[in-house]
mmCIF file of the N, C-alpha and C atoms, coordinates in Angstrom:
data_MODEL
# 
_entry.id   MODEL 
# 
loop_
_atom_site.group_PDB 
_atom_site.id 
_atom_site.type_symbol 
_atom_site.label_atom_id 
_atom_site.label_alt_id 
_atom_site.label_comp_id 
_atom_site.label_asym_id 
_atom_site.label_entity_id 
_atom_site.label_seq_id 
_atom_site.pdbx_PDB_ins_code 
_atom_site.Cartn_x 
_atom_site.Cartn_y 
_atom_site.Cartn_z 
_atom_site.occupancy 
_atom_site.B_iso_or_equiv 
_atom_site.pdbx_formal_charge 
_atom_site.auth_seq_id 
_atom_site.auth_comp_id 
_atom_site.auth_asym_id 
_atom_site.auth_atom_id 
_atom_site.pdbx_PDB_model_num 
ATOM 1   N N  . UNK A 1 1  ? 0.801  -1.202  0.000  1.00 0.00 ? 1  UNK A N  1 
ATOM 2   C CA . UNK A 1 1  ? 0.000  0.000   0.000  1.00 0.00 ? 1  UNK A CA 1 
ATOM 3   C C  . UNK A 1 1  ? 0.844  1.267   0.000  1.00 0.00 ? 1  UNK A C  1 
ATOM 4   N N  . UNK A 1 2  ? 2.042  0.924   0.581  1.00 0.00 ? 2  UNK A N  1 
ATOM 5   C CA . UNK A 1 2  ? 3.337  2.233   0.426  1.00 0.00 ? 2  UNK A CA 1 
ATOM 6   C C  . UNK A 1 2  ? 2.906  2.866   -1.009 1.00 0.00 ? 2  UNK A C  1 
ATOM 7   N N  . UNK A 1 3  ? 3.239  2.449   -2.346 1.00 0.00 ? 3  UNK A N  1 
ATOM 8   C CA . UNK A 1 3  ? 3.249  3.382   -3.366 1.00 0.00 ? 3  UNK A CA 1 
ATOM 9   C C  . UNK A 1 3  ? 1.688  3.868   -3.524 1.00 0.00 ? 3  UNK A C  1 
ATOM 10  N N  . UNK A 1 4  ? 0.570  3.446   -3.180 1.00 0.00 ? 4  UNK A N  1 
ATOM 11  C CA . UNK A 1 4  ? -0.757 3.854   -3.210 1.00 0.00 ? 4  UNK A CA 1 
ATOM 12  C C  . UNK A 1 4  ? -1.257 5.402   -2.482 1.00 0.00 ? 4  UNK A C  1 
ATOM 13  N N  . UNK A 1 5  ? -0.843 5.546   -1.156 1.00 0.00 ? 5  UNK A N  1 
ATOM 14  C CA . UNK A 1 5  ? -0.597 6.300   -0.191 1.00 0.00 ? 5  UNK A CA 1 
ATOM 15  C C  . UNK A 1 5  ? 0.534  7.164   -0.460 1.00 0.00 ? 5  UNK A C  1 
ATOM 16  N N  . UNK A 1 6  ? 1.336  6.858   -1.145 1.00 0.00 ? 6  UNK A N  1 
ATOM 17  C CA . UNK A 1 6  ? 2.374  8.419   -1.464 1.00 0.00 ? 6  UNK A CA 1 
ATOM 18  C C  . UNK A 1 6  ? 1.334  9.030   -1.957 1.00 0.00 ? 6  UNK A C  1 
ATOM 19  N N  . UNK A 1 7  ? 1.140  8.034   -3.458 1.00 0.00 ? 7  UNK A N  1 
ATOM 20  C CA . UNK A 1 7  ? 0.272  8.889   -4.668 1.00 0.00 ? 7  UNK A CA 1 
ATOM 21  C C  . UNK A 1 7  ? -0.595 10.146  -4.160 1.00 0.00 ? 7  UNK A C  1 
ATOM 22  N N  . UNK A 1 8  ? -1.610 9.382   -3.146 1.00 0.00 ? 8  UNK A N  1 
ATOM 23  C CA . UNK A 1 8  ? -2.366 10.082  -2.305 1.00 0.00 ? 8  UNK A CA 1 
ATOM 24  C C  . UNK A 1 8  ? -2.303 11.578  -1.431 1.00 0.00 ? 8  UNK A C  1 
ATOM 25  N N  . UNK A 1 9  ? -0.423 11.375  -1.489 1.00 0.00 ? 9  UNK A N  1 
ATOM 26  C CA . UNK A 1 9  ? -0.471 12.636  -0.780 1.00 0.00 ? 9  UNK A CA 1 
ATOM 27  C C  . UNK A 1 9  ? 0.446  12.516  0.510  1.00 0.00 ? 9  UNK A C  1 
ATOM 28  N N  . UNK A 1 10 ? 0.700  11.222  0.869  1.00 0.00 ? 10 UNK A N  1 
ATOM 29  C CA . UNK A 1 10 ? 0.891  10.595  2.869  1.00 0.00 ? 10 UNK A CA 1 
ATOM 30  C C  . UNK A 1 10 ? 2.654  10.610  2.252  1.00 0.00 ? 10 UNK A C  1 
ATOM 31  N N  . UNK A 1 11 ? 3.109  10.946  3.089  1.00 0.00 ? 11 UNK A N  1 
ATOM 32  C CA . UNK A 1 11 ? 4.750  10.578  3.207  1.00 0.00 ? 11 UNK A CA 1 
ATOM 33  C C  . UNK A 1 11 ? 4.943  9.215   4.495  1.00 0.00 ? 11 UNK A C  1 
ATOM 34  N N  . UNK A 1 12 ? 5.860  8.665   4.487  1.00 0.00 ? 12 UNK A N  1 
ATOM 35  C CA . UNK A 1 12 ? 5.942  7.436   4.690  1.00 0.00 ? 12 UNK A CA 1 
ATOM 36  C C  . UNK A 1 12 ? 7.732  7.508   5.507  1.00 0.00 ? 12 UNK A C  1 
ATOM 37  N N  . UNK A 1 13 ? 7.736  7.312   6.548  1.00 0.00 ? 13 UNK A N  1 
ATOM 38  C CA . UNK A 1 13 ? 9.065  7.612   7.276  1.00 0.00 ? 13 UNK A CA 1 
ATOM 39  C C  . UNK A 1 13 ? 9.322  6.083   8.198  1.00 0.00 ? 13 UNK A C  1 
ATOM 40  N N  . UNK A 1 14 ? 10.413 5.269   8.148  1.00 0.00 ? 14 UNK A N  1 
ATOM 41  C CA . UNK A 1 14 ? 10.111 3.875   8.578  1.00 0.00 ? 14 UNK A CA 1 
ATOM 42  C C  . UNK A 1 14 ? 11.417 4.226   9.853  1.00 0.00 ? 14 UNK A C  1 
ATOM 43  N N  . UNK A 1 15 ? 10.798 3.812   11.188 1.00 0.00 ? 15 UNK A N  1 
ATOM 44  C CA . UNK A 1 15 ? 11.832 3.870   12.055 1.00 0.00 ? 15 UNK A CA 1 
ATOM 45  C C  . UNK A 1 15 ? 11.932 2.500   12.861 1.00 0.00 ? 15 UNK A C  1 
ATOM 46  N N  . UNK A 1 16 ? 13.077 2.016   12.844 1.00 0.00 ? 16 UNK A N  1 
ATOM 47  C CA . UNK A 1 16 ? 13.076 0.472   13.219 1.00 0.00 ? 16 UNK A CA 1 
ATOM 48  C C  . UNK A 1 16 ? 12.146 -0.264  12.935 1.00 0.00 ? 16 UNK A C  1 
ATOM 49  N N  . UNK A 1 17 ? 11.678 -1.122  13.566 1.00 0.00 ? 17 UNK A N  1 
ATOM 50  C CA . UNK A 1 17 ? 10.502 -2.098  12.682 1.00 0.00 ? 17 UNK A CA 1 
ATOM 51  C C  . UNK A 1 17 ? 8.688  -1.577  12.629 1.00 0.00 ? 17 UNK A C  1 
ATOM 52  N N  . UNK A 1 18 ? 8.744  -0.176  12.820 1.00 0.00 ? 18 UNK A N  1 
ATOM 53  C CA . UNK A 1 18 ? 7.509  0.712   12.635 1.00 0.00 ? 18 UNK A CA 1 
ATOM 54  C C  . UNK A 1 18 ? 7.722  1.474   11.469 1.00 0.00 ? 18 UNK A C  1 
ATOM 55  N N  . UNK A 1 19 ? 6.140  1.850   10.961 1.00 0.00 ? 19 UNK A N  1 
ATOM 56  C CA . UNK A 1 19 ? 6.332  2.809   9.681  1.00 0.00 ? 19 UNK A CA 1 
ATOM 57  C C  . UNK A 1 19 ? 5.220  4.051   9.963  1.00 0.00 ? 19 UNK A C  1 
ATOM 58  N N  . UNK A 1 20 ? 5.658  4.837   9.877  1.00 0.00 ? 20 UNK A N  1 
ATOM 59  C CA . UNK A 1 20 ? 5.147  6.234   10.665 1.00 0.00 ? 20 UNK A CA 1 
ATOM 60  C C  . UNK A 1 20 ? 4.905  6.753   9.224  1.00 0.00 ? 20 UNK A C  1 
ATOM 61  N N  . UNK A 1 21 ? 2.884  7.069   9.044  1.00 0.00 ? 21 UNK A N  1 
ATOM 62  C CA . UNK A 1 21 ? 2.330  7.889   7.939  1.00 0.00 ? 21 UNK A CA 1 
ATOM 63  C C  . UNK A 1 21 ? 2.188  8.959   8.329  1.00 0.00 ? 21 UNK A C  1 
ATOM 64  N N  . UNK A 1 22 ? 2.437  10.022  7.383  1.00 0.00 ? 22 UNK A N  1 
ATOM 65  C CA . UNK A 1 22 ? 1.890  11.360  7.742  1.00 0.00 ? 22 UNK A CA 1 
ATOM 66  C C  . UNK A 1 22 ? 0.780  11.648  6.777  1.00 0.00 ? 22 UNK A C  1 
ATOM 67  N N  . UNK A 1 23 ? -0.327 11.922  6.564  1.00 0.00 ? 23 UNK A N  1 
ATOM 68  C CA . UNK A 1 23 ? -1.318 12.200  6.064  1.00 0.00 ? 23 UNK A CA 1 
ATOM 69  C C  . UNK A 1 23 ? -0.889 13.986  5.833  1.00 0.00 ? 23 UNK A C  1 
ATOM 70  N N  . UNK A 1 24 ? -2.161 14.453  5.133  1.00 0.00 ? 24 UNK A N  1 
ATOM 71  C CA . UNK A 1 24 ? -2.307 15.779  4.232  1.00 0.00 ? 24 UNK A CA 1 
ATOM 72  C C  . UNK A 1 24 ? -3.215 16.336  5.083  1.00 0.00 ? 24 UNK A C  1 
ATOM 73  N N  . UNK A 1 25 ? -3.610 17.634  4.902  1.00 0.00 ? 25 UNK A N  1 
ATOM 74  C CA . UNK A 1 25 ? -5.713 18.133  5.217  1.00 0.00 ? 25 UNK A CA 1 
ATOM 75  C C  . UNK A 1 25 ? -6.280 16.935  4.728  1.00 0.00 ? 25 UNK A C  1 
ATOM 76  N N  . UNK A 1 26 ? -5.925 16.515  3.440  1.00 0.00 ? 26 UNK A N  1 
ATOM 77  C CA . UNK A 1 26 ? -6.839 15.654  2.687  1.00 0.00 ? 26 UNK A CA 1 
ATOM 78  C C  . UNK A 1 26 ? -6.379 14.796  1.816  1.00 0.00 ? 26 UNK A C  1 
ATOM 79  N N  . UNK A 1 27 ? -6.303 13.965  1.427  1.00 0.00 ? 27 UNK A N  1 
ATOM 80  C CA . UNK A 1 27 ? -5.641 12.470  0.421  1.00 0.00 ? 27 UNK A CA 1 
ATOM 81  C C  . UNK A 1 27 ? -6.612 12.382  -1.029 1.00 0.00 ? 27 UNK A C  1 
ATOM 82  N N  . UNK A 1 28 ? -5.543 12.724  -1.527 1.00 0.00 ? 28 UNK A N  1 
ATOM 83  C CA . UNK A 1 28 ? -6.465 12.801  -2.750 1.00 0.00 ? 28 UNK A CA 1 
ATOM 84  C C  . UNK A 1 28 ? -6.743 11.368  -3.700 1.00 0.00 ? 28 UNK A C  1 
ATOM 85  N N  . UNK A 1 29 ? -7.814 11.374  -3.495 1.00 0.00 ? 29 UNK A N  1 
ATOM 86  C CA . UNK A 1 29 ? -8.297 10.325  -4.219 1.00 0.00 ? 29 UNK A CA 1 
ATOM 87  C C  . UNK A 1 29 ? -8.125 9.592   -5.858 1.00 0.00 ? 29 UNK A C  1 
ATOM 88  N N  . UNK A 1 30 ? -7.221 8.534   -5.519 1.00 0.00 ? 30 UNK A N  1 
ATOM 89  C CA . UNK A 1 30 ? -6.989 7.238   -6.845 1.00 0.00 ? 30 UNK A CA 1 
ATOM 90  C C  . UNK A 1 30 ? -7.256 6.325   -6.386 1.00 0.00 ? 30 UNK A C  1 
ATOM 91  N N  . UNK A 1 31 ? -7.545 5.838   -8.318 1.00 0.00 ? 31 UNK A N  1 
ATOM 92  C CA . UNK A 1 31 ? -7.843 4.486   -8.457 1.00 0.00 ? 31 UNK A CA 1 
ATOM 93  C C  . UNK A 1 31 ? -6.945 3.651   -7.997 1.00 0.00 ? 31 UNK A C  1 
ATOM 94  N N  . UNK A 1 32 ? -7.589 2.378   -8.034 1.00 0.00 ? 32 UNK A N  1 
ATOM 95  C CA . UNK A 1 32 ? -6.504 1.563   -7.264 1.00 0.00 ? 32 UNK A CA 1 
ATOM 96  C C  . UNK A 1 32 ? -7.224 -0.059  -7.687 1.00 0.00 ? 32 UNK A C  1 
ATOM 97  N N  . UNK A 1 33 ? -6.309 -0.530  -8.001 1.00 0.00 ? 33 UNK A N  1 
ATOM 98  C CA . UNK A 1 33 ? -6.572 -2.076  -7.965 1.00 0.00 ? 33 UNK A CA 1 
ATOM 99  C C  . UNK A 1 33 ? -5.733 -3.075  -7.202 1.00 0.00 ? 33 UNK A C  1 
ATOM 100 N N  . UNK A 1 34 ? -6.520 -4.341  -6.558 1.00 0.00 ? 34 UNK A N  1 
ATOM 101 C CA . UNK A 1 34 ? -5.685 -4.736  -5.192 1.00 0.00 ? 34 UNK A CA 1 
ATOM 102 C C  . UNK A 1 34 ? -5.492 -6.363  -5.918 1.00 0.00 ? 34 UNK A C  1 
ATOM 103 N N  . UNK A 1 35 ? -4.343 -6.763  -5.600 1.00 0.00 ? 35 UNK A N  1 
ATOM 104 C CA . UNK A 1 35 ? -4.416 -8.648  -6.078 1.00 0.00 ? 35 UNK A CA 1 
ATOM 105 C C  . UNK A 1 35 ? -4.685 -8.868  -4.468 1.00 0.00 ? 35 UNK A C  1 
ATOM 106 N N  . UNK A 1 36 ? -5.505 -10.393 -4.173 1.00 0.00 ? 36 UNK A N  1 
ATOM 107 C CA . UNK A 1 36 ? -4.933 -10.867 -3.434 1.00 0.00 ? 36 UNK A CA 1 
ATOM 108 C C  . UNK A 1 36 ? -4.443 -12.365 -3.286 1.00 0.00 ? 36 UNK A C  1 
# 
């Protein structure tokens, strides 16, 4: 979901085995298709 959530707007900062999002005012909305 990392490259989905940049797109969006969120920066992404990983400190030891945690990953710390920072969100916007607002995330701008894309498409997105998921495998699972």
């Amino acid at each position: 979901y990392v490259d989905e959530l940049t797109r969006m707007g969120a920066t992404i900062k990983v400190e030891g085995n945690s990953a710390i999002i920072y969100g916007t005012d607002g995330l701008q909305e894309q498409e997105s298709v998921h495998r699972i």
